[in-house]
C-alpha positions in Angstrom: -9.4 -80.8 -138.9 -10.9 -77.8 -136.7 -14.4 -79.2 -137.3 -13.6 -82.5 -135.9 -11.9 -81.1 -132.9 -14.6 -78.8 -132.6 -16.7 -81.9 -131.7 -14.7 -82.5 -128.8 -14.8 -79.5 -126.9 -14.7 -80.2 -123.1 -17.8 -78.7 -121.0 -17.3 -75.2 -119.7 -15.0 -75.0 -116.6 -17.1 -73.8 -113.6 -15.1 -71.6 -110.9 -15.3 -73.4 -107.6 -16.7 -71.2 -105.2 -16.1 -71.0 -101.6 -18.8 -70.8 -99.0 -19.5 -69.1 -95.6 -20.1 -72.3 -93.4 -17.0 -73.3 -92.3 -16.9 -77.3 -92.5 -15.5 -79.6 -90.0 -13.2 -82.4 -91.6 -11.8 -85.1 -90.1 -8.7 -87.6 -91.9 -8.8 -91.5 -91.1 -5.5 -92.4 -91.8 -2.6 -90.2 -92.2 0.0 -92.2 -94.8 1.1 -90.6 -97.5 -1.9 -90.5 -100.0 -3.6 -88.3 -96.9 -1.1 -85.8 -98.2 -3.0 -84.6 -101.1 -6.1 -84.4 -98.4 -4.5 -82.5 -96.2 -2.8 -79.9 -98.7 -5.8 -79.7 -100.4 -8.2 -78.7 -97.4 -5.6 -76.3 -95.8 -5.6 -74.1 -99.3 -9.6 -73.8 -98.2 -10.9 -70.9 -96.3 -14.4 -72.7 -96.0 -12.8 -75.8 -94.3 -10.9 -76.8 -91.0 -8.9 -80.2 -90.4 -10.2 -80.8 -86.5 -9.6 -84.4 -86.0 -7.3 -87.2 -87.5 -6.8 -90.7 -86.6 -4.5 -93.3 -87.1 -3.8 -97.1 -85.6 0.1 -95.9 -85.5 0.7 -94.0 -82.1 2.1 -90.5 -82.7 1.9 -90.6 -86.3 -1.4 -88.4 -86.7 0.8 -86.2 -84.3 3.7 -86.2 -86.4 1.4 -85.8 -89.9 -0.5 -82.6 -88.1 3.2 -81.3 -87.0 4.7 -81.8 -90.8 1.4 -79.8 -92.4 1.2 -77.0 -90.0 -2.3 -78.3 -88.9 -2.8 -76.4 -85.4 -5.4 -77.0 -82.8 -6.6 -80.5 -84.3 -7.3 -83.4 -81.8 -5.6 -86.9 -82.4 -7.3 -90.4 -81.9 -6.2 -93.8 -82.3 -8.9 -94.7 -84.2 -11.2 -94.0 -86.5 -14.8 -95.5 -84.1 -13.2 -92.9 -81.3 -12.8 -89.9 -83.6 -16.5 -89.7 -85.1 -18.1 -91.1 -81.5 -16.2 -87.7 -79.8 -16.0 -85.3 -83.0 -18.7 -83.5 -84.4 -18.1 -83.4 -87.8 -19.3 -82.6 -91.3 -16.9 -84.8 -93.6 -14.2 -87.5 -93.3 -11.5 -88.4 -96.0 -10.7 -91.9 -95.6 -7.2 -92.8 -96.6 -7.0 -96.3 -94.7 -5.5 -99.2 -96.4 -8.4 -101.2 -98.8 -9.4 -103.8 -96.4 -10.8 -101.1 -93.8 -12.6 -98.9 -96.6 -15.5 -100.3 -96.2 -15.4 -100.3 -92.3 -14.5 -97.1 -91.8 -16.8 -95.6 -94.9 -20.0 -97.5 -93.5 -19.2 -96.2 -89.5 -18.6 -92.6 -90.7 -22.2 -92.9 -92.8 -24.2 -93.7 -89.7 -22.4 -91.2 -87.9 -24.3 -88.6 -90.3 -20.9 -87.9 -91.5 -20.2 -87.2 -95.6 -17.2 -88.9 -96.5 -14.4 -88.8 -99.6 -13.1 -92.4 -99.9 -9.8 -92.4 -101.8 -9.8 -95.3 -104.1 -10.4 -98.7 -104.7 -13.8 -98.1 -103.5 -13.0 -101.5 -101.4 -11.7 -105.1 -102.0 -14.4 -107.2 -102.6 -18.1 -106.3 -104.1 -20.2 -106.7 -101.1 -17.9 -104.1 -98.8 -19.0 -102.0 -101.9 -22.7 -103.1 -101.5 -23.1 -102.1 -98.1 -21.2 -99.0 -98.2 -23.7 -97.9 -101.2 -26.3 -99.4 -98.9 -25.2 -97.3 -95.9 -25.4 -94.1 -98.1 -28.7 -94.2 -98.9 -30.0 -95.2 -95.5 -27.7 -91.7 -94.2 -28.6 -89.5 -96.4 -25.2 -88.4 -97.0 -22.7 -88.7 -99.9 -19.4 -90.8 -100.6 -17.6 -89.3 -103.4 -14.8 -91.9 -104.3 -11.0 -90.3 -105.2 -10.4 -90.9 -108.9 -8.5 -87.8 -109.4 -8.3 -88.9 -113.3 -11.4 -87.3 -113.9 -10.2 -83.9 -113.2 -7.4 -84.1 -115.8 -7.8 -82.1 -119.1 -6.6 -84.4 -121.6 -8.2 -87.7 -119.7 -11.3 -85.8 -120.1 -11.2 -85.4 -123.6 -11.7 -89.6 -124.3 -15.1 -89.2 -122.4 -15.8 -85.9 -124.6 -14.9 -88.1 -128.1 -17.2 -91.2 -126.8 -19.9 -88.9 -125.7 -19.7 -86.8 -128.9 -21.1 -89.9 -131.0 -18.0 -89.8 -133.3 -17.1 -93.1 -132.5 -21.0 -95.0 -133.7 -22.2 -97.5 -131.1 -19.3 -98.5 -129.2 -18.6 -102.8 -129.3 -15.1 -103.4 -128.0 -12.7 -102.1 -125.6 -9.0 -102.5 -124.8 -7.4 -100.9 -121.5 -5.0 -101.8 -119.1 -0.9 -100.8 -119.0 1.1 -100.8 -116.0 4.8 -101.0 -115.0 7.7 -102.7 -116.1 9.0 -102.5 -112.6 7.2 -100.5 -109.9 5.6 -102.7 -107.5 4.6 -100.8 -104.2 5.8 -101.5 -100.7 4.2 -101.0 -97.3 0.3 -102.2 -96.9 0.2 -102.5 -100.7 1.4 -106.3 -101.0 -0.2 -108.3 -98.0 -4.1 -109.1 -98.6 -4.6 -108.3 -94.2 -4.2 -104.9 -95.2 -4.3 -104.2 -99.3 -6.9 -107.1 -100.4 -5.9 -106.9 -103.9 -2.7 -105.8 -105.5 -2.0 -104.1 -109.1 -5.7 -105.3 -109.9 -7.2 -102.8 -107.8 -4.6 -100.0 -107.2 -4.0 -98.9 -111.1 -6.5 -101.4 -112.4 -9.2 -99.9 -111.2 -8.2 -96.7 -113.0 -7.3 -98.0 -116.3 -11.2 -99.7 -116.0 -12.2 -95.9 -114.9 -10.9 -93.9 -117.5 -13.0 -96.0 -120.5 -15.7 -97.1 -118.7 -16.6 -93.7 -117.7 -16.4 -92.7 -121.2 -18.9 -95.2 -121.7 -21.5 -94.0 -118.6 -20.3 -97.5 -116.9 -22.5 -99.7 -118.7 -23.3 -102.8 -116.1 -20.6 -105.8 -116.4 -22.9 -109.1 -116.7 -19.7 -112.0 -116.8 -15.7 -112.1 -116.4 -12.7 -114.5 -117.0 -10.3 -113.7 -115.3 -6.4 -113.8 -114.5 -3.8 -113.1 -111.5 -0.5 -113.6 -110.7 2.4 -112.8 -108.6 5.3 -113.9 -109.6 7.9 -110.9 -109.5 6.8 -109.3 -105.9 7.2 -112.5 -104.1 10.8 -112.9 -105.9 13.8 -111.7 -104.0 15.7 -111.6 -108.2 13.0 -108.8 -108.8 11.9 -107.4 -105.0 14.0 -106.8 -101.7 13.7 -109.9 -99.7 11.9 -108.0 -96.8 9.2 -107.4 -98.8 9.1 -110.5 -101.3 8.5 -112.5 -97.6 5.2 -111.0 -97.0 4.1 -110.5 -100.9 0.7 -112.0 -101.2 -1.0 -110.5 -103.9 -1.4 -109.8 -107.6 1.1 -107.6 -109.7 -0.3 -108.8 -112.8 -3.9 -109.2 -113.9 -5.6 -109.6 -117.0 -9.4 -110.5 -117.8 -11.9 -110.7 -120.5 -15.3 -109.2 -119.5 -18.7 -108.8 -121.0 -20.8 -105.7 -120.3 -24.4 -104.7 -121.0 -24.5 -102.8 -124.8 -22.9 -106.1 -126.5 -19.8 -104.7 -125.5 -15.9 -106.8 -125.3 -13.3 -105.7 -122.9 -10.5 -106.5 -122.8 -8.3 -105.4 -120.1 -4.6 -106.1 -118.1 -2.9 -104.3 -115.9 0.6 -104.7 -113.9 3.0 -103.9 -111.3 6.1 -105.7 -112.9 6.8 -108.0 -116.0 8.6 -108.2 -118.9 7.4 -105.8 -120.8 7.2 -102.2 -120.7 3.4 -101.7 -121.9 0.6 -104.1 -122.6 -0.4 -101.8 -125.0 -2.4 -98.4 -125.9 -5.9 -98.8 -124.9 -8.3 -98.6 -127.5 -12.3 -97.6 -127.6 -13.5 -99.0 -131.1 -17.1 -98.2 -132.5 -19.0 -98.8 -135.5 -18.4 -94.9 -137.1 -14.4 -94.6 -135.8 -12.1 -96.4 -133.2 -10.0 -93.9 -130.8 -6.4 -95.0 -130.1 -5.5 -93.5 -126.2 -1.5 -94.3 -125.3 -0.4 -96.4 -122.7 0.7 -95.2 -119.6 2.0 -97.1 -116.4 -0.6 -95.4 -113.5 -3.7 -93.8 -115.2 -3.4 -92.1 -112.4 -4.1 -88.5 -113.9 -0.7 -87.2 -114.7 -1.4 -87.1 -118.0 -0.5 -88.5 -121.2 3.1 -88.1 -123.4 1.4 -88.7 -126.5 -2.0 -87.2 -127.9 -5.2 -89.2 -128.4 -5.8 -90.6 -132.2 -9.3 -90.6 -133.5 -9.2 -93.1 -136.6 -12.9 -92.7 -139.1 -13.4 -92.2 -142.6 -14.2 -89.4 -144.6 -15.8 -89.5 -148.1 -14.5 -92.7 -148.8 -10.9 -92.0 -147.4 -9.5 -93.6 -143.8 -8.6 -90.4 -142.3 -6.5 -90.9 -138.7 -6.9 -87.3 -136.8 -4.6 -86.6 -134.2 -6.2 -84.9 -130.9 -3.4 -82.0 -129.4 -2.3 -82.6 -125.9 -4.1 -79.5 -123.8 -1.4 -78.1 -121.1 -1.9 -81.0 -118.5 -3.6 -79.3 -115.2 -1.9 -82.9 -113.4 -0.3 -80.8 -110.6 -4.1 -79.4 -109.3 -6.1 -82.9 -109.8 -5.8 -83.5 -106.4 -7.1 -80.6 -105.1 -10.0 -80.0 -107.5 -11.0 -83.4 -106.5 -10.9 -82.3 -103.1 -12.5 -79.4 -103.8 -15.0 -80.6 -105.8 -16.6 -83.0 -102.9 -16.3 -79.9 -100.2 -18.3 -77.7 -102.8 -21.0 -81.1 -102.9 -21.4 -81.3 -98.9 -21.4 -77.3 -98.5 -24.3 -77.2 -101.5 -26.2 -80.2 -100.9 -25.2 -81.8 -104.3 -24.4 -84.8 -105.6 -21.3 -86.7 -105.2 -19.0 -85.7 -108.0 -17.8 -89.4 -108.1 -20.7 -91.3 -107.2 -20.8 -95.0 -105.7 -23.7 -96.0 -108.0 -21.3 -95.7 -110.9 -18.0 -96.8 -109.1 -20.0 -100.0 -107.7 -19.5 -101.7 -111.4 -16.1 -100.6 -111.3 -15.4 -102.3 -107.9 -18.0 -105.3 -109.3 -16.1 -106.0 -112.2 -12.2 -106.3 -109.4 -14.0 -108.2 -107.3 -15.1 -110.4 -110.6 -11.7 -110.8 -111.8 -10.2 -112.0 -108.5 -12.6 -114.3 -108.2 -12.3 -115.9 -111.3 -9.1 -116.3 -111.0 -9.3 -117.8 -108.0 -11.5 -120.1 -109.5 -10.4 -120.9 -112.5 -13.2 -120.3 -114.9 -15.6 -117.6 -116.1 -17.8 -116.5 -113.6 -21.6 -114.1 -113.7 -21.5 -110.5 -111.9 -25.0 -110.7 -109.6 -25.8 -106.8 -108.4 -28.8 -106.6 -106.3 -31.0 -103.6 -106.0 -29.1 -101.1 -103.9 
């Protein structure tokens, strides 16, 4: 047992550092996932919040006043904020359909940014915003908070170990049995895409990462929306104006001869669609279900299934104390300690692109009713 867990040792922890530059952030969009941003930067002695803007009037002013931000400057919109600012980073925490807006004007303004996830809605917002980095020289470093998380870690450690042989078929999704969002989550004006791309595209994230993203080449997908645009299941208000997905499902085909198999959801009947499971040629891993992949951890530990002289052996991986309560601000933290040393992005847009491919993939698909090719041109 301790030699097969010995495998599957996470890398060493590197202590963040803290530098002598002081950097200059701004925050486009102050709802309720700027939060962790703001929290985040404000435990920092190597940053300052000077700017934030939002389309709401007084509600940058009322955000600064709640988190004790003194001396910033308020605008009522992003373009305004990086024309008058001077600035060294930007978190963007807009609603999905402006991602790519707001990402792509902050880049040419010679401005790093951290662009809380989905990377956008569609594949060719992601396209130019990847196409925009390169031409500024400066990094996006998209918020999957996940990554950070001890015991999400460990799948990519087990996949990356070799244990599991040449990998062939995945299965990952989950979601909720209820929980369906409210405010700019369920119209496509301002979300684009519903349970698809706001816990889809982390169920996708936590395997395919695993896997070092190999490229997705064709999908069949799924969508539907059944329960959020039900007043039996959703408060009238909101079932009026309910216009995407809360349930997806798809079938997609990536580069390596490799299956997956993935649904996600914001309501149904049913309270999991199952563990997600990463099977290769030596073992298979089981990882549990859980309703967000979202990064605060898991209730049950990882299985690793393989055999040993002869025998089907199933080892059970210990849960590691969850470090869920600082994945927010290590993400943070980790894309201030790329802009002050010149780095890469911790959570590059190279990678995240097949991610965003593959949501864009499955919308379509659905859309159209049959299976249809992912196209990614040079970047």
């Amino acid at each position: 047992m301790a030699d097969v867990l010995s495998k599957f040792r996470p890398d060493e922890v590197v202590e963040q550092k803290t530098f002598q530059k002081k950097l200059k952030v701004g925050i486009i969009g102050t709802g309720w996932i700027a939060e962790s941003h703001a929290e985040s930067y404000l435990k920092m002695d190597d940053v300052e919040i000077v700017a934030l803007a939002d389309l709401i009037p007084g509600k940058a002013e009322k955000f600064a006043a709640r988190y004790g931000i003194k001396g910033a400057r308020f605008y009522p919109d992003h373009k305004s904020m990086l024309e008058q600012e001077t600035l060294d980073a930007v978190s963007v925490c807009t609603y999905n359909t402006t991602h790519c807006e707001c990402t792509v004007d902050a880049l040419q303004a010679g401005v790093h940014v951290l662009l809380e996830k989905p990377m956008t809605v569609t594949l060719e917002e992601a396209i130019a915003i990847c196409r925009a980095e390169k031409a500024s020289g400066k990094i996006v470093d998209i918020g999957f908070q996940p990554r950070y998380e001890v015991n999400f870690q460990m799948i990519r450690n087990i996949v990356q170990s070799g244990a599991l042989g040449k990998i062939y078929y995945i299965q990952t999704g989950g979601g909720r049995r209820r929980g369906i969002p409210g405010s700019t989550f369920i119209e496509k004006k301002t979300g684009g895409i519903g349970a698809l791309g706001d816990i889809g595209c982390y169920a996708l994230d936590a395997v395919l990462h695993a896997l070092d993203y190999p490229k997705p080449l064709t999908v069949t997908g799924y969508t539907s929306g059944y329960f959020g645009a039900s007043t039996e299941y959703y408060p009238e208000s909101d079932a009026s104006r309910f216009n995407v997905d809360d349930f997806a499902a798809a079938f997609i085909r990536l580069e390596g001869d490799i299956i997956c198999d993935f649904r996600i959801s914001w309501a149904m009947h049913m309270d999991t669609t199952g563990d997600s499971l990463i099977l290769g040629t030596k073992g298979g891993l089981r990882i549990p279900s859980t309703e967000c992949w979202n990064g605060y951890g898991l209730d049950r530990p990882l299985i690793y299934y393989h055999d040993v002289g002869g025998s089907q052996v199933e080892t059970e991986i210990p849960l590691k104390d969850s470090n869920a309560g600082t994945i927010f601000y290590e993400k943070v933290r980790a894309f201030v300690d790329a802009v002050q040393t010149g780095g890469p992005s911790p959570i590059s847009t190279a990678k995240i692109l097949y991610n965003q491919a593959i949501l864009d993939g499955i919308a379509k698909s659905a859309q159209l009713g049959h299976e249809v090719e992912i196209v990614i041109p040079e970047i």
